[in-house]
C-alpha positions in Angstrom: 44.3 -31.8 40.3 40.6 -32.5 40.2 38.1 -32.6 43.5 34.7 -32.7 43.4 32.2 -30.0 45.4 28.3 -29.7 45.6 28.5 -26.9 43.4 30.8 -28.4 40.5 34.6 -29.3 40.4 37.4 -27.6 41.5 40.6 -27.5 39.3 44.6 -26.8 40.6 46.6 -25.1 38.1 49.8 -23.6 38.1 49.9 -20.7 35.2 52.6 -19.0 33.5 52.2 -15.9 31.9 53.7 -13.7 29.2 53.3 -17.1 27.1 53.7 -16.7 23.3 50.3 -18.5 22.9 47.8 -19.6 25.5 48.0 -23.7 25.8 47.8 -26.4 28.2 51.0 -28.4 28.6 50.4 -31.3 31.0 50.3 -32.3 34.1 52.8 -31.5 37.1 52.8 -32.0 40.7 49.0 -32.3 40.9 48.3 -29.0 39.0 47.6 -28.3 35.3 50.1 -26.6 33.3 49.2 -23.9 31.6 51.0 -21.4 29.7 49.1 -17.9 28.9 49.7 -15.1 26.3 48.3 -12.3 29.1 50.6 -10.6 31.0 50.4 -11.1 34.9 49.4 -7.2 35.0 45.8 -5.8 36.4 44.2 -9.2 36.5 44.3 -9.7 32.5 46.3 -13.3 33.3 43.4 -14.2 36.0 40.6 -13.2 33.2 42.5 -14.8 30.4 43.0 -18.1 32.4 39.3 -18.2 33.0 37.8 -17.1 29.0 40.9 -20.2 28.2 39.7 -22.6 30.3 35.7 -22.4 29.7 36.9 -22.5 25.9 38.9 -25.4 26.5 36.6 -27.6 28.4 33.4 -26.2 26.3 31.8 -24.3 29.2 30.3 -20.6 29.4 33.0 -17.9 30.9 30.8 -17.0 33.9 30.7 -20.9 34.9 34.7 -21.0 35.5 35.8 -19.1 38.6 39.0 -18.2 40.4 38.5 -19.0 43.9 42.3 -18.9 45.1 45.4 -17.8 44.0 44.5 -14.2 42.6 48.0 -13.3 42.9 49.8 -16.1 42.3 51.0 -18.6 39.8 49.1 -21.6 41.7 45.2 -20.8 41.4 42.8 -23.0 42.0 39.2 -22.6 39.6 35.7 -23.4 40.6 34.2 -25.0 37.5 30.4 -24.9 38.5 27.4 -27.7 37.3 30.4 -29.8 35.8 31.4 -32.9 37.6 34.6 -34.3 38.2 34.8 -37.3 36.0 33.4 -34.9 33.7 36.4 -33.1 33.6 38.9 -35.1 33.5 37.0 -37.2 30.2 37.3 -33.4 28.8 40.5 -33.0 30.3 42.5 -36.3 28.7 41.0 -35.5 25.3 42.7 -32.3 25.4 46.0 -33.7 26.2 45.6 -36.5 23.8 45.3 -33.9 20.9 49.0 -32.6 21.7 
C-alpha cells in the first residue's frame, strides 16, 4: 500500500465513486479503500481523491499527486516531503477513529 521514493511516499488506492460521502474504509488487497462523493466524470473523482486525501493525512492539496491510474479505479498518489512510516502513523490513526 505504502513505498517509499526520494521525493516522498507513494500510496495504492482503489476508489469508488458516486459515494454518498467521501471516507476511507480500510484496507484491501494492498490498496486503500476509499469511497468518494464525486462522480467519475471530467476528472472531478481524480481532483476530489486528491483535496480528500491531503485533508485526511494533514497535508497541502498541491503536495498529493496522481501519478497513475487517471482513468481507473486503482490510482496510485505521490505524496511528496512525507515519508513512509509517516504515513502509515497518520494512516492507522485514521482507521482507528472508525
Amino acid at each position: 500500500m505504502l513505498s517509499g521514493t526520494p521525493d516522498g511516499t507513494l500510496l495504492l488506492v482503489r476508489v469508488s465513486p458516486g459515494a454518498r460521502k467521501s471516507e476511507i474504509m480500510g484496507e484491501a488487497g494492498g490498496r486503500l479503500r476509499i469511497r468518494l462523493q464525486a462522480p467519475p466524470v471530467e476528472g472531478k473523482a481524480n481532483r476530489e481523491l486528491a483535496r480528500f486525501i491531503a485533508r485526511e493525512l494533514g497535508l497541502k492539496k498541491n503536495r498529493v499527486s496522481l501519478v497513475s491510474g487517471e482513468r481507473s479505479r486503482e490510482k496510485t498518489l505521490l505524496l511528496q516531503g512525507v515519508s513512509s512510516p509517516e504515513v502509515r502513523e497518520r494512516l492507522k490513526s485514521i482507521l482507528e477513529e472508525e
